[in-house]
C-alpha positions in Angstrom: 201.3 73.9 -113.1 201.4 71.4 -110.5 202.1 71.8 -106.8 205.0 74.0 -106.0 207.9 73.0 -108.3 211.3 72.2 -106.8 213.8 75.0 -105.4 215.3 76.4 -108.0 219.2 77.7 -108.1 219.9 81.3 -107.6 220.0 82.8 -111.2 222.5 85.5 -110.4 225.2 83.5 -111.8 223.5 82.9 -115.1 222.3 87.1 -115.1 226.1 87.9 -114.3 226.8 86.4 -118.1 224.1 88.6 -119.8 225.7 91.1 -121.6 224.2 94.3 -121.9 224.8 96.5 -125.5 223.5 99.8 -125.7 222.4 101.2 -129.1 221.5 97.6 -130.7 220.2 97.1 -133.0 219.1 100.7 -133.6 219.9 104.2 -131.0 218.0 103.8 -127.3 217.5 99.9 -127.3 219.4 98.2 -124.7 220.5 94.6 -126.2 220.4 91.5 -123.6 223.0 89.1 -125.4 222.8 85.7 -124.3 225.8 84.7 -125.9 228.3 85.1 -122.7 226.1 82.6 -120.7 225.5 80.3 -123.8 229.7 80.5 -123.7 230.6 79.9 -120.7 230.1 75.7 -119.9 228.9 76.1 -116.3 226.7 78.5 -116.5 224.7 76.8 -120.0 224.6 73.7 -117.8 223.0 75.9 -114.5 220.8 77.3 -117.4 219.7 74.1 -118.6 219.1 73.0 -115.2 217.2 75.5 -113.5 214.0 74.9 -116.4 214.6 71.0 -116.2 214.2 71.2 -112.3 211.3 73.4 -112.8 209.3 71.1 -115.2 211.0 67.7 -114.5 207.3 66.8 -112.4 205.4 68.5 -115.3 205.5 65.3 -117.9 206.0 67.4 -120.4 205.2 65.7 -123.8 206.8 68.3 -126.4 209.2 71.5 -125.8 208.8 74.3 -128.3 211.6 76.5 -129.1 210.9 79.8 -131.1 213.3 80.5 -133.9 216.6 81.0 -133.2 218.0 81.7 -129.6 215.0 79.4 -128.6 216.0 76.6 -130.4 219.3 76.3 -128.4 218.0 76.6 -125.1 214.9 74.4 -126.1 216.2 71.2 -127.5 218.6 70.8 -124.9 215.9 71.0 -121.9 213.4 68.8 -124.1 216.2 66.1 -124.1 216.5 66.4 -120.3 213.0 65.9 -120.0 213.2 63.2 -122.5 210.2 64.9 -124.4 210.0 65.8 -128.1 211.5 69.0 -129.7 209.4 71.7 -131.8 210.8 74.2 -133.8 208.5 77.3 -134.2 209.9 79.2 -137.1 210.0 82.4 -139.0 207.1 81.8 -141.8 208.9 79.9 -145.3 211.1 77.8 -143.1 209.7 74.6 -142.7 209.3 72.4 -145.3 205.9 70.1 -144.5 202.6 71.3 -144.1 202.4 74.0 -141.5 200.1 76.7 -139.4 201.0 80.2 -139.5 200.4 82.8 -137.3 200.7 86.6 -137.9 201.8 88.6 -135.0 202.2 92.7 -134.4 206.1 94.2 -134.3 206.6 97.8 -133.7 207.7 98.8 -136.5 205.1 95.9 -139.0 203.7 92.3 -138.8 205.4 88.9 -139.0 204.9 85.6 -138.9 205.6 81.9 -137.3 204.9 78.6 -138.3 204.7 75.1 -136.6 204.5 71.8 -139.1 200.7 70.4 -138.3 202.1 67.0 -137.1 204.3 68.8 -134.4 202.0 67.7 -131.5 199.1 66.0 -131.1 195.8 67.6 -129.3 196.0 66.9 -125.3 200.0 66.9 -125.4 201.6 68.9 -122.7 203.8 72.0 -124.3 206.2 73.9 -122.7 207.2 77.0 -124.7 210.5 78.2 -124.9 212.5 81.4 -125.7 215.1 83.5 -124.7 213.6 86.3 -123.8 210.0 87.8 -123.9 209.6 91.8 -125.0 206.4 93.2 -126.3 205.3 89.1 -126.5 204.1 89.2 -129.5 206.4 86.1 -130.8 205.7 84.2 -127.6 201.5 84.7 -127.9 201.4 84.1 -131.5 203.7 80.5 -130.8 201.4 79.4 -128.0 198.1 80.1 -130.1 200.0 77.6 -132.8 200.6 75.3 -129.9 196.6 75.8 -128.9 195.1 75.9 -132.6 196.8 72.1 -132.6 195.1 71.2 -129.5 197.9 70.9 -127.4 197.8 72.6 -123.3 200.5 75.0 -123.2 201.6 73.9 -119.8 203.6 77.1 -119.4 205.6 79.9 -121.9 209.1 80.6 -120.6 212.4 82.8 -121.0 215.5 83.5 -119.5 214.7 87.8 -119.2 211.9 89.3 -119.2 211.5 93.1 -120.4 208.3 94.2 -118.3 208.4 97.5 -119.4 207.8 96.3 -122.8 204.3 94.9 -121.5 205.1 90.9 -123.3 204.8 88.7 -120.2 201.4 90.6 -119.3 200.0 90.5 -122.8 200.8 86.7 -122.1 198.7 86.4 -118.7 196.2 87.8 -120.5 196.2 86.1 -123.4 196.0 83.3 -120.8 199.2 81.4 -120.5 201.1 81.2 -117.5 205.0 82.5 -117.4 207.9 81.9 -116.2 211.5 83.7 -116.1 214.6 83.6 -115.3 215.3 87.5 -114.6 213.9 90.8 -115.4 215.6 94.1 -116.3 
């Protein structure tokens, strides 16, 4: 990053709109659903506002969403920024040529892909998702992102889960993160 970005608004209106469900998708998880703030038009548009004021001095070339929530949030901030949009997807979802990346879940392994012609090396990423757990989505996008050659200016989320280790196995992985609000 730059020199100190711009103020940024208060997020408690945007965390006031994430809905908590307990026992989803399986007994002791704690769901954060994103779907009140994504409904209500004021607070998508403080949403969408608080990352474009944060990277609006970053000339950022290219915003990467992650497959699916990150695709909404994503392509609406990379039109503000008037930079390209790149969806990282699920592996067997993209039709051209495309890298893959295998990544660790709790419970097995999956994978992400990115077409090979979604950026070229030197371009400035910014990496976006709706929230970051264990990380392993977010680090296996960003080395994607890398492995094309592009600087991953920053990886960023609306909630964090610190508990679940994701935005530290990020910092070490070295990328630099940003979000919104932790629980």
């Amino acid at each position: 990053m730059s020199a100190l970005p711009p103020p940024l608004p208060d997020p408690a209106p945007l965390v006031a709109r994430i809905r908590t469900i307990p026992d989803w998708p399986k007994p002791g998880v704690l769901f954060r659903d994103i779907t009140p703030l994504l409904l209500d038009p004021q607070a998508f548009r403080l949403l969408v506002d608080t990352f474009v004021i944060r990277y609006m001095h970053e000339k950022i070339d290219r915003v990467a969403g992650i497959d699916a929530r990150g695709f909404i949030i994503g392509s609406v901030v990379a039109h503000q920024l008037n930079a390209g949009f790149i969806p990282i997807r699920k592996a067997g979802k993209l039709p051209f040529m495309t890298l893959r990346e295998r990544y660790t879940l709790e419970y097995g392994e999956a994978e992400v892909e990115i077409h090979t012609d979604a950026i070229e090396p030197g371009a400035r990423a910014l990496l976006i998702d709706d929230l970051i757990a264990t990380g392993g989505t977010m680090v296996a996008a960003a080395n994607l992102l890398t492995r094309l050659g592009a600087n991953v200016v920053e990886t960023a989320a609306i909630i964090d889960l610190p508990a679940l280790g994701g935005s530290a196995r990020l910092r070490e992985a070295g990328f630099s993160v940003f979000t919104l609000c932790s629980f």
